[in-house]
C-alpha positions as CSV (number, residue, x, y, z in Angstrom):
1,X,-0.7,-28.3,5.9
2,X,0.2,-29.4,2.6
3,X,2.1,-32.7,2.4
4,X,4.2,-31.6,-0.2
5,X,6.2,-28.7,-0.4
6,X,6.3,-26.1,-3.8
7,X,10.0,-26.5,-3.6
8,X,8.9,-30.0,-5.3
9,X,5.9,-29.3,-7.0
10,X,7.5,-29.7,-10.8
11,X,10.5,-31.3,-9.9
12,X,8.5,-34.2,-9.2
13,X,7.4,-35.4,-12.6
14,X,4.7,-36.5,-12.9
15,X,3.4,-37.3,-10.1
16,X,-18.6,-23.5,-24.1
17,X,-21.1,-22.4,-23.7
18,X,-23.4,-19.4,-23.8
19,X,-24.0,-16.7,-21.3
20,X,-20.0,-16.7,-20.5
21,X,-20.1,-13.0,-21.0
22,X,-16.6,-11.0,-20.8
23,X,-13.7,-11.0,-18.3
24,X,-14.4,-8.0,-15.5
25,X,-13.5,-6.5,-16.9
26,X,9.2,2.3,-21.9
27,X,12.6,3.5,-21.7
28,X,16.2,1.1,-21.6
29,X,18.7,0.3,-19.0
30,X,20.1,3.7,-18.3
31,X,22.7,2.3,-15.3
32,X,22.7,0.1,-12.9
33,X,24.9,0.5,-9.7
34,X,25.4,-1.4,-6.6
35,X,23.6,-0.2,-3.4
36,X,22.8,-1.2,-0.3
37,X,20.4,-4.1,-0.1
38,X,16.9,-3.0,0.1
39,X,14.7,-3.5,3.1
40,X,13.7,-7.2,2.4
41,X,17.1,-8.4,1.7
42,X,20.7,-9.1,3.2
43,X,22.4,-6.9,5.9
44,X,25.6,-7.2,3.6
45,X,23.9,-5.9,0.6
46,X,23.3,-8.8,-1.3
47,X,20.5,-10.1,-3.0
48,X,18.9,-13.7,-3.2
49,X,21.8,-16.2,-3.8
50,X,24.5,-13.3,-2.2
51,X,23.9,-11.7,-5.5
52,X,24.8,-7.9,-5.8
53,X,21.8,-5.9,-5.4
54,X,22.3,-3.9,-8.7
55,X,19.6,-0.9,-9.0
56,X,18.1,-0.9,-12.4
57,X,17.8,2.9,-14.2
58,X,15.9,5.4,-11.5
59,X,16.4,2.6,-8.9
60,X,12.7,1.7,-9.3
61,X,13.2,-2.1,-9.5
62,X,16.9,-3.8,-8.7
63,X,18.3,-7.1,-9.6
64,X,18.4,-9.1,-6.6
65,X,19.3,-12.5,-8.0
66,X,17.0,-15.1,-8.3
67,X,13.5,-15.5,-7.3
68,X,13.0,-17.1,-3.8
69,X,10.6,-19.6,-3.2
70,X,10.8,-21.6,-6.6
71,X,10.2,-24.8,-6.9
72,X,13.3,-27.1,-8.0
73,X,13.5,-27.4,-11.9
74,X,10.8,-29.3,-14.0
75,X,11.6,-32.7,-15.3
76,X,9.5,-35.0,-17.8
77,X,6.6,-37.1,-17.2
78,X,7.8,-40.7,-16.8
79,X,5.8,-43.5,-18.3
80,X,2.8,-44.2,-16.6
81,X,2.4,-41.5,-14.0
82,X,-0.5,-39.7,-13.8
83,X,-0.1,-35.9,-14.8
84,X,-0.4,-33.4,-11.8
85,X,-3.3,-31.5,-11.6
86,X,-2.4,-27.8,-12.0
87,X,-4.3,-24.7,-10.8
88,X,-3.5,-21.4,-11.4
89,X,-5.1,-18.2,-9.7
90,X,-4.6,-14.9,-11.4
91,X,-5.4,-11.3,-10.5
92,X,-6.0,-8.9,-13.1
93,X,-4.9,-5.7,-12.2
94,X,-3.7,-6.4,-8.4
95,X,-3.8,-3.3,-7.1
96,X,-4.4,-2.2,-3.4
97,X,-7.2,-0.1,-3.0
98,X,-7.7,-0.2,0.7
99,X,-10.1,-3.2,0.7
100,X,-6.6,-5.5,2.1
101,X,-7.5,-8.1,-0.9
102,X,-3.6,-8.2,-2.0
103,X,-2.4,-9.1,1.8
104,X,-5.4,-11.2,2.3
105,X,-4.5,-13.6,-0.6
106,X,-0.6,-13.9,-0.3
107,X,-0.9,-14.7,3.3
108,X,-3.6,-17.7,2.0
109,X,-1.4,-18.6,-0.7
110,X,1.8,-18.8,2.1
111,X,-0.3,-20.8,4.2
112,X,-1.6,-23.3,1.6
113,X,1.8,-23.4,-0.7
114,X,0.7,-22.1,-3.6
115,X,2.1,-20.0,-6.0
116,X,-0.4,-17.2,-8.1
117,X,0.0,-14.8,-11.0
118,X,-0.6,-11.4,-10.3
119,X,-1.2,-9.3,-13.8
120,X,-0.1,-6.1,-12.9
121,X,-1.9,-3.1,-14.0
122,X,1.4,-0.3,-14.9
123,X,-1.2,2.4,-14.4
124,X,-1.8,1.2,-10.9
125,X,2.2,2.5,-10.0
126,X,1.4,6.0,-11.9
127,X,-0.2,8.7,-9.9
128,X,-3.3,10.4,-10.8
129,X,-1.3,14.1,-10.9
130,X,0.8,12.2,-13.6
131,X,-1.5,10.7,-15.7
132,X,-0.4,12.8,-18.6
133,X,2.7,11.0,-19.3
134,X,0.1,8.0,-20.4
135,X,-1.2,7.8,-23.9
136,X,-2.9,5.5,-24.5
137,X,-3.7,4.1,-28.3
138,X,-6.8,6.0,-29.7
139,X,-7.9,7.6,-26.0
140,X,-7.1,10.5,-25.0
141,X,-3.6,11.9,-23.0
142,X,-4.4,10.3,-19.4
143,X,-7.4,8.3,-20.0
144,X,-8.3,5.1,-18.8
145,X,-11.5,3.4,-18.3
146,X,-10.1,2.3,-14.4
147,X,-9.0,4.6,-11.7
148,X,-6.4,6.0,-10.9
149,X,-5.1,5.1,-7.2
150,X,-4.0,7.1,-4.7
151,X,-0.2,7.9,-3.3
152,X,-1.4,5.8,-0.2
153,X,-2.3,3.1,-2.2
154,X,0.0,3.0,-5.0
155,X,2.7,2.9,-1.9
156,X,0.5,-0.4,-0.9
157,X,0.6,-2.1,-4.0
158,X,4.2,-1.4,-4.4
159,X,4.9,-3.2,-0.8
160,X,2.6,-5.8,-1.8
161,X,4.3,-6.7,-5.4
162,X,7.3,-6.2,-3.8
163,X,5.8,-9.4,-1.3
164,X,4.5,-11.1,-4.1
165,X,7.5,-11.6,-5.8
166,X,9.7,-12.4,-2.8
167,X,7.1,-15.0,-1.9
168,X,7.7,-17.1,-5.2
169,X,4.6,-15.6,-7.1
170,X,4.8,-14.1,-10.7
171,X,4.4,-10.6,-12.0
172,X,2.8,-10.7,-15.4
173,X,0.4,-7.6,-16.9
174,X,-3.0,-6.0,-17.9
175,X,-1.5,-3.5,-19.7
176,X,-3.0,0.3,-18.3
177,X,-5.9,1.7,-19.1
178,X,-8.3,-1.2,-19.5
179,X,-10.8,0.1,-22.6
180,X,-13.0,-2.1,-23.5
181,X,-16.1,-0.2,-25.7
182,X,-15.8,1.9,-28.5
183,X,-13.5,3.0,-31.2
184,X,-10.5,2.9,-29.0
185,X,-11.2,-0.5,-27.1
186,X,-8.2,-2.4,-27.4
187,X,-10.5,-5.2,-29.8
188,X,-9.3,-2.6,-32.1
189,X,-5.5,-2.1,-31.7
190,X,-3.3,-2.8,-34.0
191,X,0.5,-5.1,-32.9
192,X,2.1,-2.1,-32.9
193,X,-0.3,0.1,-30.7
194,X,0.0,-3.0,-28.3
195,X,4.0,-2.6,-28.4
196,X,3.4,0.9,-27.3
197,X,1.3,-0.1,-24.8
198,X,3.0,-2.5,-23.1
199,X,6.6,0.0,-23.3
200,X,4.2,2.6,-21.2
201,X,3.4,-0.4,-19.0
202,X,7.1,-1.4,-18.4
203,X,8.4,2.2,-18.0
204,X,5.2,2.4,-15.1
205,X,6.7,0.1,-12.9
206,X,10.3,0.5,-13.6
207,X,10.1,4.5,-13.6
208,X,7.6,4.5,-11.0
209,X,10.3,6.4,-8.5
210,X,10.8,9.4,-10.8
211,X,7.0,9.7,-12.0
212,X,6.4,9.9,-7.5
213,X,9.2,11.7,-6.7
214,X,9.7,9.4,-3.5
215,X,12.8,8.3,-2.5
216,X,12.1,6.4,0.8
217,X,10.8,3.3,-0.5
218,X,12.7,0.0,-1.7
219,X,12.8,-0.9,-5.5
220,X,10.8,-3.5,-6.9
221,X,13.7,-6.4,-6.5
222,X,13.3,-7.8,-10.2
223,X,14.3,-6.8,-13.7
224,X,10.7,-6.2,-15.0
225,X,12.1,-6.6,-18.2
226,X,13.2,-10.2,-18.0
227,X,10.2,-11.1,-15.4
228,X,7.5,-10.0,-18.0
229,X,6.9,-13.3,-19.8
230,X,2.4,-13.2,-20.3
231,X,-0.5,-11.0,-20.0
232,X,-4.2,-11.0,-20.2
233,X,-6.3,-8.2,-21.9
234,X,-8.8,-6.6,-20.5
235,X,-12.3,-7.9,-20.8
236,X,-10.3,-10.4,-23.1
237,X,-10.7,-8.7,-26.2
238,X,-7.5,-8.3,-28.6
239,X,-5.5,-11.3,-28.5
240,X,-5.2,-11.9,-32.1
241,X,-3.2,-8.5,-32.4
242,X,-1.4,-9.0,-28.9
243,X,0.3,-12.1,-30.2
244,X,2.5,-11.3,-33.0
245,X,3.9,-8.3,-30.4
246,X,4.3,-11.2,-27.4
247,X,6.2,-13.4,-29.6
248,X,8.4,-10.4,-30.8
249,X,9.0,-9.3,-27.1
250,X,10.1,-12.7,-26.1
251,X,6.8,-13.6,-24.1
252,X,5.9,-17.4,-23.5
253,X,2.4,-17.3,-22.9
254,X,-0.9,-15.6,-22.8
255,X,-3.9,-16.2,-20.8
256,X,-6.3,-13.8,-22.9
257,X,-8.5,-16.0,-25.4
258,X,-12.1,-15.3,-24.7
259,X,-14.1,-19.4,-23.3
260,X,-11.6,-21.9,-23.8
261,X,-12.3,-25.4,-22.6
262,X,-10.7,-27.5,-19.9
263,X,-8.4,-29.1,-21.9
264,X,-4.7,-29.7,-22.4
265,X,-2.8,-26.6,-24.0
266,X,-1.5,-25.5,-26.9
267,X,0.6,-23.1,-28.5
268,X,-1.1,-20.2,-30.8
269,X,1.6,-18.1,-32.5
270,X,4.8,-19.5,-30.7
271,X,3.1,-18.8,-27.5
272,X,0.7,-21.0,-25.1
273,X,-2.5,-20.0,-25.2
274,X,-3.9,-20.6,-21.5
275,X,-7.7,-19.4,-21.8
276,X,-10.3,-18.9,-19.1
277,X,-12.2,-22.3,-19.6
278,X,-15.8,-23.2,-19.7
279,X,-16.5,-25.0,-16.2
280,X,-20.2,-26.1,-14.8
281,X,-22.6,-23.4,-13.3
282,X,-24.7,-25.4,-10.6
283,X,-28.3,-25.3,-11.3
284,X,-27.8,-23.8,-15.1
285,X,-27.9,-25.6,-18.1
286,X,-24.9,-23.7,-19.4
287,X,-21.2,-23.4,-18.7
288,X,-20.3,-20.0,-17.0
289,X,-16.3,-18.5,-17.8
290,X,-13.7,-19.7,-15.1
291,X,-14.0,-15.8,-13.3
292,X,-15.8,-14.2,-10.7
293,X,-16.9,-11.3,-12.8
294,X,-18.6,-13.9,-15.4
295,X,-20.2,-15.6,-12.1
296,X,-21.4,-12.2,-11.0
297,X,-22.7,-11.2,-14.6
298,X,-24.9,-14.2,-14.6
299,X,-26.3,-14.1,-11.3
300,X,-26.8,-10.2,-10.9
301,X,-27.0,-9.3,-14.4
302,X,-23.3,-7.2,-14.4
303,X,-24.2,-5.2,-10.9
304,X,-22.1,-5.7,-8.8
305,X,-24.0,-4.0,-5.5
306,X,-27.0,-7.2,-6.4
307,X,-29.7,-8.3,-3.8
308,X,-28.2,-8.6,-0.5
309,X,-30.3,-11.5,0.6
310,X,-28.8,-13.2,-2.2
311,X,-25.7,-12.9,-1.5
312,X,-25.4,-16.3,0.6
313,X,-26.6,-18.6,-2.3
314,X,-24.8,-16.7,-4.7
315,X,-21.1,-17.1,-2.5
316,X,-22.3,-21.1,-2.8
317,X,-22.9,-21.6,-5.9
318,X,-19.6,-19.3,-7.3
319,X,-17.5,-21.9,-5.0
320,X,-19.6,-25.4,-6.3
321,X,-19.0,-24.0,-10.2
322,X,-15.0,-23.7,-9.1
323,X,-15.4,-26.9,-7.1
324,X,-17.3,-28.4,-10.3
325,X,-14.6,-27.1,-12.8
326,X,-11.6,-29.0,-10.3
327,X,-13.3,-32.2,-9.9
328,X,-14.1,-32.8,-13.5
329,X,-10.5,-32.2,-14.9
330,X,-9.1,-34.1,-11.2
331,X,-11.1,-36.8,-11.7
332,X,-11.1,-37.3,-15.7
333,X,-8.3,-36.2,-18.0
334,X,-6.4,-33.8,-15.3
335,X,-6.3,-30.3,-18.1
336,X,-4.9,-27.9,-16.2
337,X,-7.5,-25.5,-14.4
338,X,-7.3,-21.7,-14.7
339,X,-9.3,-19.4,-12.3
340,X,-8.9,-15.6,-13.2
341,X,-9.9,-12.4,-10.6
342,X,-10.3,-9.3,-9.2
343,X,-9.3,-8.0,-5.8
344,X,-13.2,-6.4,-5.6
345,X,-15.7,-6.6,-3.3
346,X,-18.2,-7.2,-5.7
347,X,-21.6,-8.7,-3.9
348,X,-20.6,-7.6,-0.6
349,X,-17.7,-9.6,-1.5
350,X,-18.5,-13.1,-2.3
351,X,-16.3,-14.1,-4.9
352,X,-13.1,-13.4,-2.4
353,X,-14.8,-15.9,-0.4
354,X,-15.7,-18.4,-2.8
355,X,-12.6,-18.4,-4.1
356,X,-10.7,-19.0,-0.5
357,X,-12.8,-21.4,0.3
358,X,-11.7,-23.5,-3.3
359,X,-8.4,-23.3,-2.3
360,X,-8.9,-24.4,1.0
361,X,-10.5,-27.5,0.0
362,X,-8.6,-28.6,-2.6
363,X,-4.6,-27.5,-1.3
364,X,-2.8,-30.6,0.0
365,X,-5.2,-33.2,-2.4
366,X,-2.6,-36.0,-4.0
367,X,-1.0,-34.5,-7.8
368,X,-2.3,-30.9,-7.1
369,X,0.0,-28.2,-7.7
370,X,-1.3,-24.6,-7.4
371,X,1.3,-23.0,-9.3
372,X,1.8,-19.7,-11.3
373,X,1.4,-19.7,-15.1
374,X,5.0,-19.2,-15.7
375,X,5.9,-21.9,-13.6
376,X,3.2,-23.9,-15.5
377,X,4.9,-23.4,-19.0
378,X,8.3,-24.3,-17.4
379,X,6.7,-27.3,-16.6
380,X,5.1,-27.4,-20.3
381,X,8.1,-26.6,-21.7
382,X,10.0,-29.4,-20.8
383,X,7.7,-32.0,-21.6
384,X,8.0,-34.4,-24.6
385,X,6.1,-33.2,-27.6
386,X,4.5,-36.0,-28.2
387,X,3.4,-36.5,-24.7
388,X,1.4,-33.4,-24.6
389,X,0.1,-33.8,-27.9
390,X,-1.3,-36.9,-26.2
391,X,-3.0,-35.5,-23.6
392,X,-4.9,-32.9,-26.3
393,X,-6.6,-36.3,-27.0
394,X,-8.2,-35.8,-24.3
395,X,-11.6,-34.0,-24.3
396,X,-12.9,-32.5,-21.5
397,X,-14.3,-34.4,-19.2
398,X,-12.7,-37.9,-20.7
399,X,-10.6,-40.3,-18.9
400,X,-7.6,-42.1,-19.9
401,X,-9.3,-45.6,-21.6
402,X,-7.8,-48.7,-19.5
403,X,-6.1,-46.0,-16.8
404,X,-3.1,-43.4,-17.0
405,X,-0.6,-46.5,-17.8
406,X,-2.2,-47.7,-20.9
407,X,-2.7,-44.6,-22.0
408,X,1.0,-43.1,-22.2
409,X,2.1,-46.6,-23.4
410,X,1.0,-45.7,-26.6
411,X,2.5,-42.9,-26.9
């Protein structure tokens, strides 16, 4: 057990190379009314905080107050105190394809306190005998480079968002149809082709009861619309055009630049720009991309059905790069840590292992916080300028000179 609670993780103050390769890859308010509560809420029909539950449009998502399981609001680093160390897992697409990744991992993160971004795919809540209503920029009326689910496991993902973001974790977005090569990869889009995108997004999961037709299933309980705060692209390509649209749509963050480092953050456009970092590859002489499909596309050469028999060394050395990339940013200048996903089996499954395994070890160590990213920027966010700006001194892998007091007294 964790000797902190999240309730206090941010309340507390404060308490690169080559062979990265690339990441794995709407309509307005038409009503609300007030309804009955939905499965996971009050008896009386109120929400969190004995809120209304106020069904949004279709009744597809509902307000239901405010989220459970936050922690209490940020405050400032004081003078002196070493920063937290903040980790944040994210899963791009988190969709439910019968494999029980999504369950799996929220039950770890409820045992271990820890809070995770989930980047919703919208074309993952759109069913296949549907896909015309998507058009995607430059691809063709329904395409899209990842599958299509099924009714039984869009109804999955649905109950498992629905978990998620009961359980305190956020709902950000890959967008929907995940293109990647050619002309019509979204390198290639244009800000406003990304504002289309991300409206069809949006209207997936908020319309997601009249494009199914089913009426025996709770809404989502958030406003999408106000929830949606960051993103990453697929294969994290695009950013440059993605930004100007973020900023426009109110967004706070995005976590789609293409080899960062493990260093402090900063803002790119009016938004922070929280990139997959560079962290050590046991027995490489490179840096491998903070993601299991970058680990797999160096050790199986992008297959991801590789040598069975290596399966064991591969699991190992996927966990001591994650391991490696923790305890060189713990130990030295504390940069927050970023570790991105897929809820695949990939390897026989390996990198679902390594990755429990990381947070196993390292849940519960002083100053860690395993947080989402948009409870990361409210942390940012209320930080003094000049205190961050600071901590970008830091270079990776460089400790405070004369020790964490010394260092912010010059500040």
């Amino acid at each position: 057990m964790r000797d902190i609670s999240r309730r206090s993780l941010l309340g507390a103050g404060l308490g690169a190379a080559a062979a990265i390769g690339l990441a794995g890859c709407s309509s307005p308010h038409s009503s609300e009314r007030v309804r009955p509560g939905p499965g996971e809420g009050r008896a009386d029909g109120k929400g969190a905080g004995g809120k209304d539950v106020r069904e949004i449009g279709d009744g597809s998502t509902a307000d239901t107050g405010e989220q459970p399981n936050q922690p209490s609001a940020p405050v400032p680093l004081e003078p002196g105190q070493t920063p937290p160390q903040f980790v944040i897992f994210s899963w791009d697409g988190a969709g439910e394809v019968g494999t029980g990744l999504f369950p799996r991992f929220l039950e770890l993160a409820k045992e271990h306190d820890a809070a995770m971004t989930f980047f919703l795919s919208g074309l993952y809540l759109l069913p296949e005998s549907k896909k015309s209503l998507y058009r995607p920029p430059d691809n063709g009326i329904g395409a899209s480079a990842i599958g299509y689910l099924t009714d039984a496991h869009i109804k999955e993902t649905l109950g498992h968002v629905r978990r998620a973001w009961l359980d305190g974790h956020e709902i950000g977005t890959h967008f929907n149809g995940h293109f990647c090569a050619g002309s019509g990869s979204v390198a290639h889009w244009t800000s406003g082709q990304w504002e289309n995108e991300i409206d069809q997004a949006v209207s997936f999961v908020t319309e997601w009861r009249t494009n199914t037709g089913w009426t025996d299933l709770d809404p989502l309980p958030f406003d999408y619309r106000k929830e949606l705060i960051g993103s990453r692209t697929p294969c994290l390509l695009g950013q440059d055009n993605l930004l100007p649209t973020a900023r426009k749509l109110g967004w706070r963050y995005d976590a789609s630049s293409p080899g960062g480092i493990q260093v402090w953050p900063e803002k790119r456009q009016g938004l922070w720009d929280l990139p997959l970092q560079g962290i050590p590859f046991p027995g490489r002489t490179f840096e491998v991309l903070s993601m299991d499909y970058n680990i797999l596309a160096n050790q199986s050469n992008n297959s991801t059905q590789g040598i069975p028999s290596r399966f064991p060394a591969w699991r190992e050395q996927a966990m001591q790069a994650y391991l490696a990339g923790f305890d060189r940013a713990y130990e030295t200048n504390r940069a927050p840590f970023y570790i991105g996903n897929h809820f695949e089996v990939w390897n026989g499954g390996i990198y679902m292992d390594a990755v429990e395994e990381v947070i196993k070890r390292i849940a519960g160590k002083p100053d860690v916080r395993l947080v989402s990213f948009r409870q990361f920027v409210d942390w940012l966010d209320v930080q003094d300028p000049a205190v961050l700006a600071k901590l970008r001194t830091l270079e990776v892998g460089e400790s405070p000179q004369g020790g964490w007091n010394t260092f912010f007294k010059q500040v």
